[in-house]
C-alpha positions as CSV (number, residue, x, y, z in Angstrom):
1,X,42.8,83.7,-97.2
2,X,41.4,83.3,-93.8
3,X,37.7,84.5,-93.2
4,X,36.7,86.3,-89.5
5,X,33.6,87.3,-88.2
6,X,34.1,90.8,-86.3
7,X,32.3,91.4,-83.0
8,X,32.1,94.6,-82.0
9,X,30.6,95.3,-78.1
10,X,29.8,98.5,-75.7
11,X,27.6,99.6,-72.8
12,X,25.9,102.3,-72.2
13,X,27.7,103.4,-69.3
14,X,30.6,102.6,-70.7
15,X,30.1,104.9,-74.3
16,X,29.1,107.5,-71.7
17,X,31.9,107.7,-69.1
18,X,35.1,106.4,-71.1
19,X,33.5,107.5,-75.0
20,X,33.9,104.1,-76.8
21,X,32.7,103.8,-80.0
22,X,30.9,101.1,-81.8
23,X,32.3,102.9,-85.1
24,X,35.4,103.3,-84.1
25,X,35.8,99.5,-82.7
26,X,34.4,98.7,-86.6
27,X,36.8,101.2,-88.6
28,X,39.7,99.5,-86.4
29,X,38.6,95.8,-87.0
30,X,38.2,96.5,-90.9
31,X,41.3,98.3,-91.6
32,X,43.2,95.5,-89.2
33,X,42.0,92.7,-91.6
34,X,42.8,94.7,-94.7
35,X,46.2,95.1,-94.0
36,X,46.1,91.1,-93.2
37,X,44.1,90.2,-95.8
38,X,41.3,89.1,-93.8
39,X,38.2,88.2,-95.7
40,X,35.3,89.8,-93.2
41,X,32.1,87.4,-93.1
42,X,29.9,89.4,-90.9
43,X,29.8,91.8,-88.2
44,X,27.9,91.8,-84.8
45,X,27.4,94.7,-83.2
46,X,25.8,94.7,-79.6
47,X,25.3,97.3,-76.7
48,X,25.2,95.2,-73.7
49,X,26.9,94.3,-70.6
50,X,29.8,91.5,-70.9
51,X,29.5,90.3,-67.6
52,X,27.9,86.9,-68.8
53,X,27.3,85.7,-72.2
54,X,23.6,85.8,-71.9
55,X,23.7,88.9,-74.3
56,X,21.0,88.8,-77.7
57,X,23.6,89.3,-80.2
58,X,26.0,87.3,-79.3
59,X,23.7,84.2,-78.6
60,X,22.6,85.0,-82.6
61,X,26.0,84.6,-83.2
62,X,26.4,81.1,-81.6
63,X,23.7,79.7,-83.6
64,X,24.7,81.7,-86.7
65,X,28.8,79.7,-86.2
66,X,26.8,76.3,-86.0
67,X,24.2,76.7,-89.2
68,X,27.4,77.9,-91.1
69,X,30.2,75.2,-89.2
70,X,33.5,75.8,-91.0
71,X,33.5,78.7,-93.5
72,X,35.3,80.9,-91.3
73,X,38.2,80.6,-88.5
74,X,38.1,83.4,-86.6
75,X,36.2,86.0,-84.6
76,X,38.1,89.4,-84.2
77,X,37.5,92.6,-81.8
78,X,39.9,95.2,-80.3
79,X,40.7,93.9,-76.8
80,X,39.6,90.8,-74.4
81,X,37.6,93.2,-72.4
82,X,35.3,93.4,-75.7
83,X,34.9,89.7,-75.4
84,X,34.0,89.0,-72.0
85,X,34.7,90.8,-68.2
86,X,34.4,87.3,-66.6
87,X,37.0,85.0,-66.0
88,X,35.9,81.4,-65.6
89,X,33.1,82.0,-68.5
90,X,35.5,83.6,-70.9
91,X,37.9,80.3,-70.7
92,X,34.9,77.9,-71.5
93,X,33.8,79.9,-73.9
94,X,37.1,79.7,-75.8
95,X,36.9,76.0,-75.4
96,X,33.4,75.9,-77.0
97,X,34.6,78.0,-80.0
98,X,37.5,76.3,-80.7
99,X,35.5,73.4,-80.8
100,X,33.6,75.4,-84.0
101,X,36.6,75.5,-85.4
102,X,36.6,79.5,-84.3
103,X,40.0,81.2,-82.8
104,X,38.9,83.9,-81.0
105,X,41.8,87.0,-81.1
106,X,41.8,90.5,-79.8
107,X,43.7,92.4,-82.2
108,X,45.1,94.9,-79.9
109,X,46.0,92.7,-77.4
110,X,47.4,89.3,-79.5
111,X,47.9,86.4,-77.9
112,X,48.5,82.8,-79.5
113,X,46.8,80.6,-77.5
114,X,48.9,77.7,-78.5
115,X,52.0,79.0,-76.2
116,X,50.9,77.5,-72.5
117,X,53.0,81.1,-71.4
118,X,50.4,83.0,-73.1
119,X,47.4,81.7,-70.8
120,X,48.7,83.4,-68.3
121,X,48.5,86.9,-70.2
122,X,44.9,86.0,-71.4
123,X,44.0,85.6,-67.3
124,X,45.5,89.3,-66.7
125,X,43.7,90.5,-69.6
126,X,40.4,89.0,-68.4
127,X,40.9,89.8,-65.1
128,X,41.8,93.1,-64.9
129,X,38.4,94.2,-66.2
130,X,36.2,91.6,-64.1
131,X,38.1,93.4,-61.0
132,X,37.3,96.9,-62.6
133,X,33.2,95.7,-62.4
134,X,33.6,94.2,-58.9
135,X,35.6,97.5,-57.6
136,X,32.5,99.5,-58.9
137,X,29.4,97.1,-58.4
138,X,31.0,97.3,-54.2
139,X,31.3,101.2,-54.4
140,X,27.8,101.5,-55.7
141,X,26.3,99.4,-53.5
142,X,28.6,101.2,-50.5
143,X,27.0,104.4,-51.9
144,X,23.5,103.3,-51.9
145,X,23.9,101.7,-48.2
146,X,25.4,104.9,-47.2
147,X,22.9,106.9,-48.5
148,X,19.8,105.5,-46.6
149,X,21.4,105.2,-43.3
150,X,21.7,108.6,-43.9
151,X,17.7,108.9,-44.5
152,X,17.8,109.0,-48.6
153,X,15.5,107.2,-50.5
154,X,17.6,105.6,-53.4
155,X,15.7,103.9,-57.0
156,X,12.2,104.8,-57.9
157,X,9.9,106.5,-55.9
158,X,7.2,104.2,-54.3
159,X,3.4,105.1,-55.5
160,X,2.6,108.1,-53.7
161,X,6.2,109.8,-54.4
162,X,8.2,111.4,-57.3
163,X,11.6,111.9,-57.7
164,X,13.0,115.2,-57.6
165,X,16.6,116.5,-57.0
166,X,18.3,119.6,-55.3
167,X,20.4,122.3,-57.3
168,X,23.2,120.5,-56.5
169,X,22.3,117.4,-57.8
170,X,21.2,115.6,-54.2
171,X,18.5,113.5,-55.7
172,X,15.0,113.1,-52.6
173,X,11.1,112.1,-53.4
174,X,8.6,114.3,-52.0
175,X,4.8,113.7,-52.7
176,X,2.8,113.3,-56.0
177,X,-0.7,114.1,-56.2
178,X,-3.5,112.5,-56.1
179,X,-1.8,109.4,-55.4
180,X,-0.1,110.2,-52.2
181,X,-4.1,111.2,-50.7
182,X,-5.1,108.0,-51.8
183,X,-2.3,106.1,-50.3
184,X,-3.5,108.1,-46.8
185,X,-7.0,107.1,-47.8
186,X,-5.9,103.3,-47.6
187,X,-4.0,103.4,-45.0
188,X,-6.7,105.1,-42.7
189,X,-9.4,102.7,-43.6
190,X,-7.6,99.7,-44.1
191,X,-6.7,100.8,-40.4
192,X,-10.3,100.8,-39.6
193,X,-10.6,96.6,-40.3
194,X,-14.0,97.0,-42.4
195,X,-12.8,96.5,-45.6
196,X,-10.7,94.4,-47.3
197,X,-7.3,95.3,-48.9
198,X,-8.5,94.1,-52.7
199,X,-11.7,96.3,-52.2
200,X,-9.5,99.0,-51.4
201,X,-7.9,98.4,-54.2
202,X,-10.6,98.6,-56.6
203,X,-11.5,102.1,-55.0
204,X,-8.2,103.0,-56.4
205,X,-7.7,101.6,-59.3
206,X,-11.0,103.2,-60.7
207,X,-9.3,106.7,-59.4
208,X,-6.9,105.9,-62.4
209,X,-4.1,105.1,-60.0
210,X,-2.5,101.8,-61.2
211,X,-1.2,99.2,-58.5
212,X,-1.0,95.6,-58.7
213,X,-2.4,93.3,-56.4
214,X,1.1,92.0,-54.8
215,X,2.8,96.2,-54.7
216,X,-0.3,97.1,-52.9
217,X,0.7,94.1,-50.3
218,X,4.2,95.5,-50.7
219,X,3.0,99.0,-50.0
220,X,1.3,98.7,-46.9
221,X,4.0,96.6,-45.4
222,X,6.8,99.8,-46.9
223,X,8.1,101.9,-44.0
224,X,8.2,104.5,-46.4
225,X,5.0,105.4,-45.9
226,X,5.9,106.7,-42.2
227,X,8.9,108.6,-43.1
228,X,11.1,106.2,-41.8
229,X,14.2,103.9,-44.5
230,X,14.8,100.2,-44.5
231,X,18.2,99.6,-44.0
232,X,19.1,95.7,-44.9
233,X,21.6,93.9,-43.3
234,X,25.0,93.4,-44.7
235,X,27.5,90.9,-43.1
236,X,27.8,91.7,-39.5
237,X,25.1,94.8,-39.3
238,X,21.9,93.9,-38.8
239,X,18.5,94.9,-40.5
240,X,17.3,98.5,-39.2
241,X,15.0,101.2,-39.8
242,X,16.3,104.9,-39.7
243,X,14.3,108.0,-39.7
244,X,14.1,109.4,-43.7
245,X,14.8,112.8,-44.9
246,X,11.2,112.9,-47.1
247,X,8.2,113.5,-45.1
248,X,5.5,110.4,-44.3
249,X,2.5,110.0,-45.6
250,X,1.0,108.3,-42.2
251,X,2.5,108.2,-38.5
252,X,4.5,105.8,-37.1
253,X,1.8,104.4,-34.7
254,X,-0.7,103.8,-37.6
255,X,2.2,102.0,-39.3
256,X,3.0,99.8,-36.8
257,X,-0.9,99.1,-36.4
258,X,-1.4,98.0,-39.9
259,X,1.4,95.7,-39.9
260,X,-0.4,93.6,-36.8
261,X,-3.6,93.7,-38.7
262,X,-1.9,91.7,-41.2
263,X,-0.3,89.6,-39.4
264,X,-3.4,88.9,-38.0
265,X,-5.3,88.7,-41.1
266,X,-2.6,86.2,-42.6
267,X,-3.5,83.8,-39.8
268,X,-7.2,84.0,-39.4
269,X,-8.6,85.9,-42.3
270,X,-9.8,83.2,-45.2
271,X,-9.2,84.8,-48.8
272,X,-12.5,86.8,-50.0
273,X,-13.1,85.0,-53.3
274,X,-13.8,87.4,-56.7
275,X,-16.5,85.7,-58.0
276,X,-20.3,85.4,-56.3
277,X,-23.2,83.9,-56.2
278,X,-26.8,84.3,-54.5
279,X,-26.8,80.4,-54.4
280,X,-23.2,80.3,-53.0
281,X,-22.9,82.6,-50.2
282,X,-20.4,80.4,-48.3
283,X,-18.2,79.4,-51.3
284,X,-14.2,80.0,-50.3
285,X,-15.4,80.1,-47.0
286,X,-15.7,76.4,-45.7
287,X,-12.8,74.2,-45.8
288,X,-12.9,70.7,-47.1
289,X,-12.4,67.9,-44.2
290,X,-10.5,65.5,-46.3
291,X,-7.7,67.8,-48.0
292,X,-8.3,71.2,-46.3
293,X,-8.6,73.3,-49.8
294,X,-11.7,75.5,-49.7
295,X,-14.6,74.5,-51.3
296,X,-16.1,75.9,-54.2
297,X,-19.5,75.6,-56.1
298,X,-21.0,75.2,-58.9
299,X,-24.3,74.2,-60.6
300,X,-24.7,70.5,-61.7
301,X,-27.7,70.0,-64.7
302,X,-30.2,67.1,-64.0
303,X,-32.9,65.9,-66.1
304,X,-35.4,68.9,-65.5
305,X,-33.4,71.0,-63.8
306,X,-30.2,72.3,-62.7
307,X,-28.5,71.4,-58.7
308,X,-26.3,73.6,-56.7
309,X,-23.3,72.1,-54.8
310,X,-20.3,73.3,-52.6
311,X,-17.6,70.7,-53.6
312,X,-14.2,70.2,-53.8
313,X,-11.6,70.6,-56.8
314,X,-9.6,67.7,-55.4
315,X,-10.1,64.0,-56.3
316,X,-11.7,63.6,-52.5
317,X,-15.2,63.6,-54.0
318,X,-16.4,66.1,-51.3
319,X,-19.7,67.5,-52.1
320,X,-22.8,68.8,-50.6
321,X,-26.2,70.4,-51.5
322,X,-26.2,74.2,-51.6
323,X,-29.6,74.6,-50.3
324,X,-28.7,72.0,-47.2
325,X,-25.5,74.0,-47.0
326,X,-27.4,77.6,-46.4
327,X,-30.4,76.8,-44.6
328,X,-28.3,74.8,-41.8
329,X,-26.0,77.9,-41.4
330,X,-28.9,80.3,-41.6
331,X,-30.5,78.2,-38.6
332,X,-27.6,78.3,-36.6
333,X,-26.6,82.0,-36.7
334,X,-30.2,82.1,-34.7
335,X,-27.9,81.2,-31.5
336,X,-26.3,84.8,-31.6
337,X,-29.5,86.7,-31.2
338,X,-29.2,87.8,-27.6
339,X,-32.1,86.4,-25.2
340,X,-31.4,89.0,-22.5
341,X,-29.5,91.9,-23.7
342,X,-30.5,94.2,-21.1
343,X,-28.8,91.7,-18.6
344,X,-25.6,91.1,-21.6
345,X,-24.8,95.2,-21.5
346,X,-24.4,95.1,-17.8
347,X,-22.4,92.0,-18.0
348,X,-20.4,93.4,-20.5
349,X,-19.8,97.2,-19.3
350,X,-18.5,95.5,-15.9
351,X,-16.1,93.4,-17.7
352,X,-15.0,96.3,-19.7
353,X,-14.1,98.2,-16.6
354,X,-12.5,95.1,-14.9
355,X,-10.3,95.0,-18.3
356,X,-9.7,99.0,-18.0
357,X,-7.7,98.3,-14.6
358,X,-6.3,95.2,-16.5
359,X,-4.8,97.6,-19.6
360,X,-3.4,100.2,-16.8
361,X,-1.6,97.5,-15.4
362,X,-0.1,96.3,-18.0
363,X,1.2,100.1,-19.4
364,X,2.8,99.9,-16.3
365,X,4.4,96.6,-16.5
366,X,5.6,97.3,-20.0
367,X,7.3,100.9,-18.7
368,X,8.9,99.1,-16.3
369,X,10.4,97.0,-18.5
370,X,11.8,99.9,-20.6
371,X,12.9,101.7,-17.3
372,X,14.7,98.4,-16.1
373,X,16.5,98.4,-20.2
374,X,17.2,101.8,-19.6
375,X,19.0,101.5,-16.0
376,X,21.2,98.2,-17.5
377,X,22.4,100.5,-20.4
378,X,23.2,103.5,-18.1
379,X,25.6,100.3,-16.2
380,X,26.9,99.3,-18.8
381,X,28.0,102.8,-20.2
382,X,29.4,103.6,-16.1
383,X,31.7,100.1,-16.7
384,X,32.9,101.7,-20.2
385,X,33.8,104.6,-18.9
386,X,35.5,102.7,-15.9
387,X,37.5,100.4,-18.6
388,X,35.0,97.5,-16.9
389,X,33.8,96.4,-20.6
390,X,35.3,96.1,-23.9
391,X,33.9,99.1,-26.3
392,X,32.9,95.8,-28.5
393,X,31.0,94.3,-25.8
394,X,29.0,97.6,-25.2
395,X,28.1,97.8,-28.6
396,X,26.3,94.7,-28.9
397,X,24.3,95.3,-25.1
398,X,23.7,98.4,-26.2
399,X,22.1,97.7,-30.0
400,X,20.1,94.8,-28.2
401,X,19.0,96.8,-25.5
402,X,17.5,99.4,-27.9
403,X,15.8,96.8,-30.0
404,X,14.4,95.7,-26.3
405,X,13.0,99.8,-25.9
406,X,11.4,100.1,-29.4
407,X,9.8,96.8,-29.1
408,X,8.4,97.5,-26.0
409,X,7.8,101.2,-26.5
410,X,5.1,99.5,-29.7
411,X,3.3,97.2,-27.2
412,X,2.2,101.2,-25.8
413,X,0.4,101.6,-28.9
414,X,-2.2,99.2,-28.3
415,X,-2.6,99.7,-25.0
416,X,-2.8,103.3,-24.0
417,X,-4.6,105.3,-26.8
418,X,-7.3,102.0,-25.7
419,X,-7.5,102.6,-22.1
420,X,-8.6,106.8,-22.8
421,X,-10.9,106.0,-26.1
422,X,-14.1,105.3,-24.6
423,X,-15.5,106.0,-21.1
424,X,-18.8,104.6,-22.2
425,X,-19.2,101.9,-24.3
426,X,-23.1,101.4,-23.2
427,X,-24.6,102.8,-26.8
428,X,-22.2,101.0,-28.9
429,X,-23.5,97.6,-27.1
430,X,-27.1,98.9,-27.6
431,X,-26.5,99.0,-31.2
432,X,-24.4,95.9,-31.3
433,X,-27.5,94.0,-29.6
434,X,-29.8,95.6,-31.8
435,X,-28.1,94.6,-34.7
436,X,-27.2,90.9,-33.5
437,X,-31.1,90.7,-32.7
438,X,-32.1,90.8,-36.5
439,X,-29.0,88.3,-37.7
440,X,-30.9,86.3,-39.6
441,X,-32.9,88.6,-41.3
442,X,-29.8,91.2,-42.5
443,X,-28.3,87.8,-43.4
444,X,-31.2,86.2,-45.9
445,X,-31.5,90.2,-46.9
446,X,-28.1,91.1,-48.0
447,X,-26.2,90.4,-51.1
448,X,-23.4,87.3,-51.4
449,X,-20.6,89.7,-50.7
450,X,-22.8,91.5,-47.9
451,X,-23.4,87.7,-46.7
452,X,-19.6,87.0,-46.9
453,X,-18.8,89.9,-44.7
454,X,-21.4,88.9,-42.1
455,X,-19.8,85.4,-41.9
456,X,-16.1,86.5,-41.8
457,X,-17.0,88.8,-39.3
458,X,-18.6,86.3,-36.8
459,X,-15.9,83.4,-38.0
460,X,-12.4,85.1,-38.9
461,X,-11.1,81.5,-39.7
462,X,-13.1,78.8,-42.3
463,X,-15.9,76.6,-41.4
464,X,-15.4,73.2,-41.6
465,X,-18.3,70.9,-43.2
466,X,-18.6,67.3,-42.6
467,X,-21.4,64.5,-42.1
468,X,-23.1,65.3,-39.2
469,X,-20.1,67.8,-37.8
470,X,-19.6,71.6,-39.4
471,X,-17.0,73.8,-37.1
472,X,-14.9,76.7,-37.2
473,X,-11.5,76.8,-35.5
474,X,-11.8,80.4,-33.7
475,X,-15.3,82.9,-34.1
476,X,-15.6,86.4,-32.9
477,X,-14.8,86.8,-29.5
478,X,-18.1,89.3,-28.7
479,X,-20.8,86.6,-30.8
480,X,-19.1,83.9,-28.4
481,X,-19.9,85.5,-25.5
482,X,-23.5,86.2,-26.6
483,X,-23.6,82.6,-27.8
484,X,-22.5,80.9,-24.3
485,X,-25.0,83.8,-22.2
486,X,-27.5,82.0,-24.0
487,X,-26.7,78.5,-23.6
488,X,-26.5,79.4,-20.2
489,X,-30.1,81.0,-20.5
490,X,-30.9,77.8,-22.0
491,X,-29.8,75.8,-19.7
492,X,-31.0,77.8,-16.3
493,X,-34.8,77.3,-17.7
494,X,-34.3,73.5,-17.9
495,X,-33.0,73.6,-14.3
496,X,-29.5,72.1,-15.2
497,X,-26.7,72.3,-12.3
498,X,-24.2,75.2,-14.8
499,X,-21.2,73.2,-13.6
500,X,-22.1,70.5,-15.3
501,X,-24.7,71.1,-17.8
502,X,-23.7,69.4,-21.7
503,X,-26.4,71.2,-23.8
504,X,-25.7,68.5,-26.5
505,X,-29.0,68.5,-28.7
506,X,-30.0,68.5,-32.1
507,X,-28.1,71.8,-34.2
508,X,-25.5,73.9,-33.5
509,X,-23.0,73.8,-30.8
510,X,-20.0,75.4,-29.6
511,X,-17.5,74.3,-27.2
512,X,-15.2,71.4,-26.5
513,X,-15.4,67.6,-28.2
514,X,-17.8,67.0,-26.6
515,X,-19.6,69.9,-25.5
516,X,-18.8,71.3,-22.4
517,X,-19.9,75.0,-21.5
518,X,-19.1,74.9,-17.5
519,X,-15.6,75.4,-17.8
520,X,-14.3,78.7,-17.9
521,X,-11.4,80.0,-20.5
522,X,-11.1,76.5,-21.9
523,X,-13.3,76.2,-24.2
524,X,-12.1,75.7,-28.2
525,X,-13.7,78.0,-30.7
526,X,-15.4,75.4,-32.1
527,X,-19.1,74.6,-33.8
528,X,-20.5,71.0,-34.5
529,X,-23.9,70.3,-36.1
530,X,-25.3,66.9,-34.9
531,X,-28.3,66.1,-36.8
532,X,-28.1,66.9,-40.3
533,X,-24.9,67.9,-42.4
534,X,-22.9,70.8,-41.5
C-alpha cells in the first residue's frame, strides 16, 4: 500500500471571490485515497499565497519529508494550481521532491511525469494560473495608478488622515483629530527653523500621537500634506505631482519651503546628539581631523579624580581635554560681540536696501523666464496646429516646458513674500546686537542643549579640532559680518593699510589659509586657533 501526505492550500482572496474550501479540498483528497487505497500520513493545511514557496506550512513540511526520508511516496492535492502559481519554481521543486523520494500528483488533474508528452501539460497547468496572478497584479496596479492621477489617495491614510468611503463605495481620507492640528503644528514651526525636527517630535509624541523617527522624516517630505498626490513614474511617464481630491493640511508654498529647509539642513546641519552633558557642551559637534566622525566624550578616572575628554571612537587616538576644549571656544565667541553696533545697524540697514533692489530684480528676471517658456509653448502649439510638429514632438516640449514654469514659478516663493515682509529691520538688529553683546555670558549661563543651540546657530556645519588649528567649514552669515567689522575695528586702531592687513595673532581667526581679511567675497568660512589647541 502506498502512503501520501495530503496538502491542502487557499488564500484569502481566493476563499472569498471564487469560495474554495480547505474542507472541501480535504473531504476530496480523503475519499480519492480511499477508493485507491491510499494510506494518509498527514495533512497540511495552509492559507497563504502560492506565488513562491516561502509559505510556513509548507517549509514544515520540507523538513517534516527529510526527519521522516522514505516512509511515504507521495504528496496529493486537488489541482497544480494548489501546489504552486509559479512556473520555474514549481519545476525545481518537483526535482527536489523527487529527490525525497516524493511524487508530487494532483488528483484532478493526473499527470505521470515519467511520459516526456506529459511535461508539457504540467507547463499549461502551471501556467495558466501564474498568468491569471500577473493579469490581476497589472490591473490592480493600473487601478491604483489610475486612481491618483485622478487625485485619490489609495492604502492607509498618512498620520493626520482616516479613511472613509462614499455611499457608493468611493473610498477618500479626510482629517482625524487631534492629529491633523498637530501635524499643522509641525509644519508651521518646523517652518520657523528654531527647532529641531526630533524636538518636535517629542512635543508630539507626549500628545499621545505615535510616529517614529524615520515617518516623521517621511511626513514632512509627503505632498500629502498640501493636498496635492505623488504620481511615480512607470515606463515612459515620468514622476508627477497632481492636485488631490482630500483637502491639505498646509499650503503649497509652506510645502515647498520645508522641503529646502531640509535640504539645507542635510548639508550643513550636524545631528543634535540625545544625550548631554554640562562638561560636554560641544560633544557631536566637532569633527575629528583624522577620520571625520564626530567626537564624543566621556569621563576618564585617575588616581584622585575623574578627567573629561572629547575623543574619538575610532582607533585614531584623537583626544583632548574638556576643560581646554570649552574655555578656548568660550574665549573665542568673544570676537562676535559687536565693538560698534551703532555704526553695524547703519551698515547693515543700507545693505538691506541695496539687497531689496537686488530681490526686485531678480522677481523680474525669473518672470521673464516664465513669460519667455510661455511664448515658446504658444509656438510650438501655432506649428501643431499648422502640421509644423509631430503631436509626439509637442508633447514632450510641452511637459518640459511646464516643469520649466513650476520650477521657476517656486523660485517666487522665496523671493517675493521677502521683498514686502519688513520695511524696517532697524529693531530686529537692535535686539540682534543686544543679544550678540552678552554671548558669552548667555553661553556659560545656559544649559548643554541651550549651549548646543547657541553653537549650531553661529556654526551650521561642525568645528574642526586639531593641535594648534580648530575651524568650521561655513558660520552664520550675520556673526561673520560682525566678526570681520571688528577685525577691521581692530585693525583701523593699530593703523594697518585694510588692503593688506593679516590680523594673524594669538586665538581665533577667520578667513583664508592664511588669514587674509582685505579681500572681498573670497573669504572661506573658516576659524583657526594658533596658540593653544582648538
Amino acid at each position: 500500500m502506498r502512503t501520501a501526505d495530503l496538502y491542502i492550500r487557499v488564500s484569502t482572496d481566493e476563499q472569498a471571490e471564487k469560495g474554495y474550501s480547505l474542507r472541501s479540498q480535504q473531504d476530496v483528497l480523503q475519499k480519492y485515497c480511499e477508493l485507491n487505497l491510499i494510506k494518509i500520513r498527514e495533512v497540511f493545511i495552509e492559507d497563504y499565497s502560492a506565488k513562491t514557496f516561502k509559505r510556513p506550512v509548507w517549509q514544515k513540511y520540507l523538513v517534516f519529508i527529510k526527519r521522516n526520508r522514505g516512509k511515504a511516496n507521495l504528496l496529493l492535492f486537488t489541482k497544480w494550481d494548489r501546489f504552486s502559481r509559479n512556473t520555474s519554481d514549481a519545476y525545481q521543486m518537483i526535482s527536489s521532491l523527487n529527490k525525497q523520494g516524493i511524487e508530487p500528483q494532483a488528483i484532478e488533474q493526473p499527470l505521470d511525469l515519467t511520459v516526456p508528452e506529459n511535461k508539457m501539460m504540467l507547463a499549461v497547468y502551471l501556467t495558466t494560473p501564474e498568468i491569471e496572478n500577473d493579469r490581476r497584479g497589472l490591473n490592480t496596479k493600473a487601478g491604483i495608478r489610475q486612481a491618483k492621477k485622478e487625485g485619490r489617495y489609495t492604502g492607509p491614510a498618512p498620520l493626520g488622515y482616516i479613511n472613509r468611503s462614499y455611499e457608493d463605495g468611493k473610498k477618500y481620507i479626510t482629517y482625524k483629530q487631534p492629529e491633523a492640528n498637530a501635524i499643522k503644528w509641525v509644519f508651521e514651526e518646523y517652518l520657523k527653523g528654531i527647532y529641531s525636527g526630533e524636538y518636535l517630535l517629542n512635543q508630539i509624541n507626549r500628545q499621545g500621537i505615535k510616529c517614529s523617527k524615520n515617518n516623521f522624516y517621511n511626513l514632512l517630505k509627503n505632498p500629502t500634506y498640501m493636498g496635492k498626490i505623488l504620481v511615480p513614474s512607470y515606463r515612459d511617464e515620468p514622476e508627477r505631482i497632481v492636485d488631490g481630491q482630500h483637502q491639505g493640511i498646509i499650503t503649497e508654498d509652506q510645502f515647498y519651503q520645508i522641503q529646502k529647509i531640509l535640504a539645507i539642513r542635510k548639508k550643513e546641519q550636524p545631528r543634535m546628539p540625545v544625550s548631554s552633558s554640562e562638561d560636554l557642551p560641544l560633544r557631536g559637534l566637532i569633527k575629528c581631523p583624522k577620520c571625520t566622525r564626530s567626537l564624543t566624550g566621556s569621563a576618564s578616572k585617575g588616581k584622585t579624580r575623574y578627567s573629561i575628554y572629547y575623543h574619538c571612537r575610532s582607533s585614531c587616538g584623537v583626544r583632548y581635554r574638556a576643560e581646554d576644549v570649552n574655555n578656548s571656544f568660550r574665549d573665542y565667541l568673544t570676537c562676535f560681540i559687536p565693538r560698534n553696533p551703532d555704526q553695524l545697524i547703519k551698515e547693515i540697514v543700507e545693505d538691506y536696501k541695496g539687497n531689496s533692489k537686488s530681490l526686485k530684480n531678480d522677481r523680474n528676471l525669473v518672470l521673464n523666464k516664465i513669460r519667455d517658456c510661455n511664448q515658446k509653448l504658444e509656438r510650438a502649439r501655432e506649428l501643431l496646429l499648422e502640421n509644423d510638429l509631430e503631436p509626439s514632438e509637442y508633447r514632450d516640449i510641452k511637459e518640459d516646458t511646464l516643469q520649466k514654469i513650476t520650477a521657476l514659478e517656486r523660485e517666487l516663493v522665496p523671493i517675493e513674500p521677502r521683498n514686502r515682509r519688513i520695511s524696517d529691520i532697524s529693531p530686529i538688529l537692535i535686539k540682534a546686537m543686544a543679544t550678540l553683546g552678552k554671548i558669552d555670558n548667555l553661553y556659560d549661563e545656559n544649559s548643554a542643549e541651550s549651549k548646543k543651540l547657541i553653537v549650531t546657530t553661529l556654526f551650521p556645519q561642525k568645528l574642526t579640532y586639531n593641535l594648534g588649528i580648530g575651524r568650521t567649514q561655513k558660520s552664520n552669515s550675520f556673526a561673520e559680518y560682525i566678526f570681520l567689522k571688528n577685525s577691521e575695528l581692530r585693525a583701523k586702531k593699530k593703523g594697518q593699510n585694510h588692503s593688506k592687513m593679516s590680523l594673524s595673532h594669538t586665538g581665533w581667526l577667520m578667513g583664508l589659509e592664511p588669514t587674509t581679511l582685505g579681500t572681498t567675497n573670497q573669504y572661506s568660512n573658516q576659524l583657526s586657533y594658533n596658540h593653544r589647541v582648538f
